[in-house]
C-alpha positions as CSV (number, residue, x, y, z in Angstrom):
1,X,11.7,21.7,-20.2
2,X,12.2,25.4,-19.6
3,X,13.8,26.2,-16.4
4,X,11.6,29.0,-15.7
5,X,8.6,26.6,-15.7
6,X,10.3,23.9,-13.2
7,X,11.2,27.1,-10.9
8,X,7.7,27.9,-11.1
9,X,6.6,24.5,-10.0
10,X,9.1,23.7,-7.6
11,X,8.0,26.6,-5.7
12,X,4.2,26.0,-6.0
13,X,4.8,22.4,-4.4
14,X,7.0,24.0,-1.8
15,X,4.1,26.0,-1.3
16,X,1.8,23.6,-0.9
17,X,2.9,22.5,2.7
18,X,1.4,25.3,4.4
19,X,-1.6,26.0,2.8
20,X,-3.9,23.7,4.3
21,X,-5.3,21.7,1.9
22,X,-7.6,18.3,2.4
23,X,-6.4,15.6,0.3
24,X,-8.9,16.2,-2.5
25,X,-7.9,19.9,-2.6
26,X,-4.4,18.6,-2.8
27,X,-4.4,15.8,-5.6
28,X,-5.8,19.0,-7.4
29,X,-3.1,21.3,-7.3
30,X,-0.8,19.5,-7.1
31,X,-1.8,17.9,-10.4
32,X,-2.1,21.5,-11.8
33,X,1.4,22.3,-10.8
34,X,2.9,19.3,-12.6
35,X,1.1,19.1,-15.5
36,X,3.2,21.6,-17.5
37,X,6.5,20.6,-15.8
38,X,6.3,17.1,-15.9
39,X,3.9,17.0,-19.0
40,X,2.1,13.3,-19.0
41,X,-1.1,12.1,-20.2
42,X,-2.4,9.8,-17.8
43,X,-1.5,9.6,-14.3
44,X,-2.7,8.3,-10.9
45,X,-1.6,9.6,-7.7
46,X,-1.9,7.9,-4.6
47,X,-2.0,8.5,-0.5
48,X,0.3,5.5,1.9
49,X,0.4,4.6,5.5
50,X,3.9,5.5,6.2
51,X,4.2,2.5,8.6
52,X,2.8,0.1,6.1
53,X,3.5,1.3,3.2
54,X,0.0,0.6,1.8
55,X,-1.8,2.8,-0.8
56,X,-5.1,4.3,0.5
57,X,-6.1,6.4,-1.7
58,X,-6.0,7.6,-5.0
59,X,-6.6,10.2,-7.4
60,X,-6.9,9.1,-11.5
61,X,-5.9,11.8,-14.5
62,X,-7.7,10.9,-17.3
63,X,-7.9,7.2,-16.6
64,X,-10.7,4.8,-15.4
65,X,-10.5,4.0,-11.4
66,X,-8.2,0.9,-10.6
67,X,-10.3,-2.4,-10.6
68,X,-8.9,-5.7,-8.4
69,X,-6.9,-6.7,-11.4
70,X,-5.0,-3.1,-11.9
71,X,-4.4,-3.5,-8.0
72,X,-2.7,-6.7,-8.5
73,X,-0.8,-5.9,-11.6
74,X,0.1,-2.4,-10.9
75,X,1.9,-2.8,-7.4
76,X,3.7,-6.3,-7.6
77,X,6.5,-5.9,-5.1
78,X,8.7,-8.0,-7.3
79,X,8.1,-5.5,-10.3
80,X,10.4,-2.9,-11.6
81,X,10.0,0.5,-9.7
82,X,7.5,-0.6,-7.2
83,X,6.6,2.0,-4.9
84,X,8.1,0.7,-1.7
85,X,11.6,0.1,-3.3
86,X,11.3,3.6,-4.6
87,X,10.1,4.8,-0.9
88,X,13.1,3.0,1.0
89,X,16.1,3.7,-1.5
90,X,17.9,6.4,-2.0
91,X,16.5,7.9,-5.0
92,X,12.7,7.8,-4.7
93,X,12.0,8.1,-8.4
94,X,12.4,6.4,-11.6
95,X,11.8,5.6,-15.3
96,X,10.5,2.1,-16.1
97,X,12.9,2.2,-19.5
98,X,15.7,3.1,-17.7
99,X,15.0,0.2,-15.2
100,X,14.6,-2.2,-17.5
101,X,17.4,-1.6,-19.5
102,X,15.4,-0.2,-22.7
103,X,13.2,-3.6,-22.4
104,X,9.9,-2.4,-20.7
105,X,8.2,-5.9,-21.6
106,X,10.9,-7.4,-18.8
107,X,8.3,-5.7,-16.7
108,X,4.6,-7.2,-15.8
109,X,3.1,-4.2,-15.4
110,X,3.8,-2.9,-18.8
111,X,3.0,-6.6,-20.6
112,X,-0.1,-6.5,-18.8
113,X,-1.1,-2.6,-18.5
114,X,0.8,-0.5,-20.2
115,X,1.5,-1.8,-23.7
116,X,-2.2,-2.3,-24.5
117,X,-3.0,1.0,-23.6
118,X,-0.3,2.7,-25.8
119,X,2.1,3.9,-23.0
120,X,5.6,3.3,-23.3
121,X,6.7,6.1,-20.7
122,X,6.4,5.7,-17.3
123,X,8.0,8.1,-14.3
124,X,7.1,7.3,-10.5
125,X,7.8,8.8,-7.5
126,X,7.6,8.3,-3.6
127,X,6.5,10.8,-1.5
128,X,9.8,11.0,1.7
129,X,10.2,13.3,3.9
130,X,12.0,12.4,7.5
131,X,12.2,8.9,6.7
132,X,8.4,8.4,5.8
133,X,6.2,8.0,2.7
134,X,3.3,9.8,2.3
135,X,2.0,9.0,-1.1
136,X,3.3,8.3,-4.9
137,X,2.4,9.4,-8.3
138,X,2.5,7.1,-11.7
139,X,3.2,9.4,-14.8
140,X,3.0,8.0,-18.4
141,X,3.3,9.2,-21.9
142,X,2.1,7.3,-24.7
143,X,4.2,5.4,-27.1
144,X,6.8,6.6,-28.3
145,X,7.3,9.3,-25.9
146,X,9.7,8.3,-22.3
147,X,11.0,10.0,-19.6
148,X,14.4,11.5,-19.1
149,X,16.5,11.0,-16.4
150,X,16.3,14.8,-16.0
151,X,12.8,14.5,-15.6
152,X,13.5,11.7,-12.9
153,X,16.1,13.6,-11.3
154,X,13.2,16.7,-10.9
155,X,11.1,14.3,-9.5
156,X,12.9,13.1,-7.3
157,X,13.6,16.8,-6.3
158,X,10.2,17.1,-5.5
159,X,9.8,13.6,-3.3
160,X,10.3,15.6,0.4
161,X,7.8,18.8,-0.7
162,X,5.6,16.3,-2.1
163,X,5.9,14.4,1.1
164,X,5.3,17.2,3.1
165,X,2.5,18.7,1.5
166,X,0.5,14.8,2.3
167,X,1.7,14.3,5.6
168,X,0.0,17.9,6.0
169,X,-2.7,16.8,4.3
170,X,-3.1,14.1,6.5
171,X,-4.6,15.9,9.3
172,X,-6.7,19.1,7.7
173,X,-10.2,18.9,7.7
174,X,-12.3,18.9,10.5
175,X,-14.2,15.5,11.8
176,X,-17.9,15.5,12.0
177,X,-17.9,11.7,12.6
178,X,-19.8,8.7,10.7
179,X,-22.3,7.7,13.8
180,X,-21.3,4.8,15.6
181,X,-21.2,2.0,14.0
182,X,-20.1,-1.8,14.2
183,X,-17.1,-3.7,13.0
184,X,-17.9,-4.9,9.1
185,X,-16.8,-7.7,7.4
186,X,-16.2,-7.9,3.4
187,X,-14.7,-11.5,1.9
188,X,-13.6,-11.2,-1.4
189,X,-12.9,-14.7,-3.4
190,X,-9.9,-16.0,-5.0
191,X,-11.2,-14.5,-8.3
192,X,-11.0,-11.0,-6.4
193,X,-14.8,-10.2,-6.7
194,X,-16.6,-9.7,-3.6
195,X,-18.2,-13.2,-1.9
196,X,-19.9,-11.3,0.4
197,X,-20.7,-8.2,3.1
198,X,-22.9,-7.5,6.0
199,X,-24.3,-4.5,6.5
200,X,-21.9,-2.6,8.5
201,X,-19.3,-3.2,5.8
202,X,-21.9,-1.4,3.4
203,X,-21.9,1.4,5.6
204,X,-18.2,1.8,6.1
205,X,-18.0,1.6,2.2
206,X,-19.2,4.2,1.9
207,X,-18.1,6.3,4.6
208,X,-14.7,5.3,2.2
209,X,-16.6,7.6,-0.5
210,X,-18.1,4.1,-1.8
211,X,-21.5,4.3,-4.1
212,X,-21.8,1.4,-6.4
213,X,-22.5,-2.1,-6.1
214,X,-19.9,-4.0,-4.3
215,X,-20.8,-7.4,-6.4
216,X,-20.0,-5.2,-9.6
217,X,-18.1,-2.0,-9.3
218,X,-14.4,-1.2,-8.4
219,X,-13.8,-1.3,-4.3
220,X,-12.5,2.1,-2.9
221,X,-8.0,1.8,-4.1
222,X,-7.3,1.1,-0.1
223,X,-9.1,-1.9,-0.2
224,X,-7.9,-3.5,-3.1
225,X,-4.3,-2.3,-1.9
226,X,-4.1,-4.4,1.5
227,X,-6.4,-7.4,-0.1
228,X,-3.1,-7.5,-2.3
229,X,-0.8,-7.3,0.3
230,X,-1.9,-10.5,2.2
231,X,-2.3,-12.1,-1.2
232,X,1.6,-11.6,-1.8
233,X,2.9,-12.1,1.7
234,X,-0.2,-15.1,2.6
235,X,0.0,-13.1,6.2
236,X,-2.2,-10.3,7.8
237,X,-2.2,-6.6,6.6
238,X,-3.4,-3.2,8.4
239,X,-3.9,0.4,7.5
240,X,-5.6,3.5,8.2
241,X,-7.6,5.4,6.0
242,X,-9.6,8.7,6.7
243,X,-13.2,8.6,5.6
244,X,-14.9,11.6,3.7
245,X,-16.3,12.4,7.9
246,X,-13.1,12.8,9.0
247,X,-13.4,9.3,11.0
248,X,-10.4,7.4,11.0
249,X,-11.1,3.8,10.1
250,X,-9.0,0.9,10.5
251,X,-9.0,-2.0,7.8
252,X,-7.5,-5.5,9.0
253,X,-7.3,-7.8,6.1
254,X,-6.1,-11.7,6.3
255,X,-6.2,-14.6,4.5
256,X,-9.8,-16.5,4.8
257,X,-10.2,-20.3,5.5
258,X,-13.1,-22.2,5.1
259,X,-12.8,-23.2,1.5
260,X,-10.5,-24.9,-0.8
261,X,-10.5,-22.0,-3.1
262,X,-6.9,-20.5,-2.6
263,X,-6.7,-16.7,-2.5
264,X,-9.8,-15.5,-0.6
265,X,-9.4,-12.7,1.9
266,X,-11.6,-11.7,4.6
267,X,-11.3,-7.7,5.8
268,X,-12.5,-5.9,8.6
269,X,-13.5,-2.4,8.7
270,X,-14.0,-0.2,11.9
271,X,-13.0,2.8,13.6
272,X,-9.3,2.8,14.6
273,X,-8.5,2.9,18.1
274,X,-7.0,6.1,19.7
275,X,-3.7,4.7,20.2
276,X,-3.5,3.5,16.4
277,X,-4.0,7.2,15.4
278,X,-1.8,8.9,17.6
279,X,1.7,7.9,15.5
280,X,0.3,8.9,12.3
281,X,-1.0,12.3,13.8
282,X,2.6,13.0,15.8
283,X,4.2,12.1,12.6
284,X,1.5,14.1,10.3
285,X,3.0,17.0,12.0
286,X,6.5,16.0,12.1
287,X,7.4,15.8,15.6
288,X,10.4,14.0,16.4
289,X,10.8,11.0,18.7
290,X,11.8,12.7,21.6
291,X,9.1,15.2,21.1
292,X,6.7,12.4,21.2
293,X,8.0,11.4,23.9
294,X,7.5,14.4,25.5
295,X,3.9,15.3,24.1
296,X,3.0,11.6,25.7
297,X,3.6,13.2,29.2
298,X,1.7,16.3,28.1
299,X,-0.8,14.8,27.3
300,X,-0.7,12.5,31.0
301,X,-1.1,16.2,33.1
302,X,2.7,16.1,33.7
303,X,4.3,19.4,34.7
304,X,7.9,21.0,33.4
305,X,9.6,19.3,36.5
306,X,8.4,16.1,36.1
307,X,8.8,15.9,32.2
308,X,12.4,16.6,33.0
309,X,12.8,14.1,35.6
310,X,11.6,11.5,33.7
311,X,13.3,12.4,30.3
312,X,16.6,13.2,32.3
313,X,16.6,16.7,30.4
314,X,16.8,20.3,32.1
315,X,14.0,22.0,32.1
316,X,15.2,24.8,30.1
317,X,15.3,22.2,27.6
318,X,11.8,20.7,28.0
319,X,10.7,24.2,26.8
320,X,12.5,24.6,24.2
321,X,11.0,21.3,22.9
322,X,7.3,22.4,23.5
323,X,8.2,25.8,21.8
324,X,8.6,23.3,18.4
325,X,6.1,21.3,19.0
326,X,3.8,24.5,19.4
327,X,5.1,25.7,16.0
328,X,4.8,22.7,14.2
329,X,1.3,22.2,15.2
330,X,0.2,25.6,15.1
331,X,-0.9,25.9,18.4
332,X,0.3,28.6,21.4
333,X,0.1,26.5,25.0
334,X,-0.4,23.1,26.4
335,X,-3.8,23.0,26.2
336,X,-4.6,24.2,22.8
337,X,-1.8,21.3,22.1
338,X,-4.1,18.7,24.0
339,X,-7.7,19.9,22.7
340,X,-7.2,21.4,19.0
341,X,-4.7,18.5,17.9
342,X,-4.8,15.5,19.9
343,X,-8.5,15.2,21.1
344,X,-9.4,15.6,18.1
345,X,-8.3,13.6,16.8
346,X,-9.0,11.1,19.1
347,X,-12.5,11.9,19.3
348,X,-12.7,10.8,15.5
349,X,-11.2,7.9,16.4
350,X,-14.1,7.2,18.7
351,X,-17.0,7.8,17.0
């Protein structure tokens, strides 16, 4: 690949940090940015929780959406390159040949996906920055056609700016709430097709960006993602997922009794709670753990003095903490900190 072109595209995701895009606008250019210096010819990108390390969302290059059985295939945490290993080692990308030693069919995911489709190349990258993950992308080129470790080393090069371009992401666009409504329940069988769902899981469905029929077409990615993660751990699974509103909704997903049918899982929809926002939003905008701290007596009414009485700190220092904060979140005082960021926020959370 011409160096000229990587430059180019390095410094276009670089870009991408600052310039406010919603995640739709996002998967967009960023796919326009990579698609000469990472040539491919299928992809699918994808939005985590960065405490859970769940997928919820996702964006498809010329492929269908994901169905139940992609969801199970695609992220088995005992394949080859699965996304979390990638997020939590110390190089957050990879080639699947490389992996498996030049024997992709050691790999699941290629017996069962990738071979019949004609791919044989396969490059994918976590999305870290500060310890977190943000989001991955799947590249793959059709047979015979691979990867180079060049082009994994580039990718993983980009892993941070990618990362910090979605954790930006995270928090653009402004809320105009779904309405208030009620906790819903979907219960999807062993066989991974949809038993049933009241009506305020149709609702939520498609606050998720949901219009088919939930008997026949694919769930939205987030809900097939932690459906799979109680399935491989037989325990409970949350995330949180921002609807096309700009309501944050919560989905609590474990395993469902009530049948001898192994495998069914029962998951809840509603709007997330306040406090199960506010650490994705202090670490959407990168503010460290003492800053939280510190933003956490802001937001209480507490003064200078007292915020350096009870952190122990001078407060010389307290200011210089709220002058980063400020920057970071693009805001000039305390309470354009409180009202433009935090409430919200909050106020998404609640409605």
């Amino acid at each position: 690949m011409n160096s000229r072109t990587r430059a180019r595209a390095h410094e276009g995701v670089t870009r991408l940090s600052g310039a406010k895009l919603d995640l739709p606008e996002l998967f967009l250019e960023a796919t326009r940015l990579l698609a000469t210096a990472l040539p491919h010819d299928t992809a699918c990108w994808h939005t985590m929780d960065p405490a859970t390390l769940i997928e919820t969302g996702a964006h498809f290059e010329n492929m269908p959406r994901a169905d139940a059985h992609v969801a199970k295939i695609a992220y088995l945490s005992d394949d080859y390159n699965n996304f979390v290993q990638l997020a939590q080692g110390r190089r957050h990308s990879g080639v699947l040949s490389e992996e498996t030693g030049g024997q992709p069919d050691r790999s699941p995911r290629y017996r069962e996906l990738l071979r019949p489709q004609n791919f044989w190349g396969e490059l994918r990258t976590a999305f870290v920055v500060d310890g977190a993950c943000w989001g991955c992308f799947a590249f793959f080129r059709e047979a015979p056609a691979d990867f180079s470790t060049d082009e994994r080393d580039f990718a993983h090069q980009l892993s941070s700016l990618l990362g910090r371009a979605f954790r930006a992401a995270g928090v653009q666009g402004r809320a105009t709430g779904a309405g208030a409504l009620w906790p819903g329940l979907l219960l999807l069988n062993g066989r991974r097709e949809v038993e049933s769902v009241n009506a305020p899981a149709q609702r939520w469905l498609e606050e998720l960006g949901f219009d088919g029929a939930p008997e026949r077409d694919p769930l939205p990615f987030a809900l097939l993602a932690v459906a799979e993660r109680v399935r491989a751990s037989a325990g409970e699974a949350s995330t949180r997922v921002r609807g096309k509103s700009g309501t944050w909704i919560q989905l609590h997903a474990s395993p469902a009794s009530g049948s001898a049918e192994p495998g069914r899982v029962a998951i809840i929809l509603q709007a997330a709670t306040p406090p199960a926002i506010a650490p994705l939003i202090s670490a959407a905008y990168g503010f460290t753990s003492r800053e939280r701290e510190l933003i956490e007596l802001v937001l209480q009414g507490s003064g200078t003095a007292e915020i350096a009485a009870r952190l122990f700190i001078s407060p010389h220092t307290v200011q210089g903490h709220l002058k980063s904060i400020f920057a970071k979140a693009g805001v000039r005082s305390r309470r354009e900190l409180v009202t433009r960021v935090f409430v919200r926020h909050e106020a998404s959370a609640l409605l």
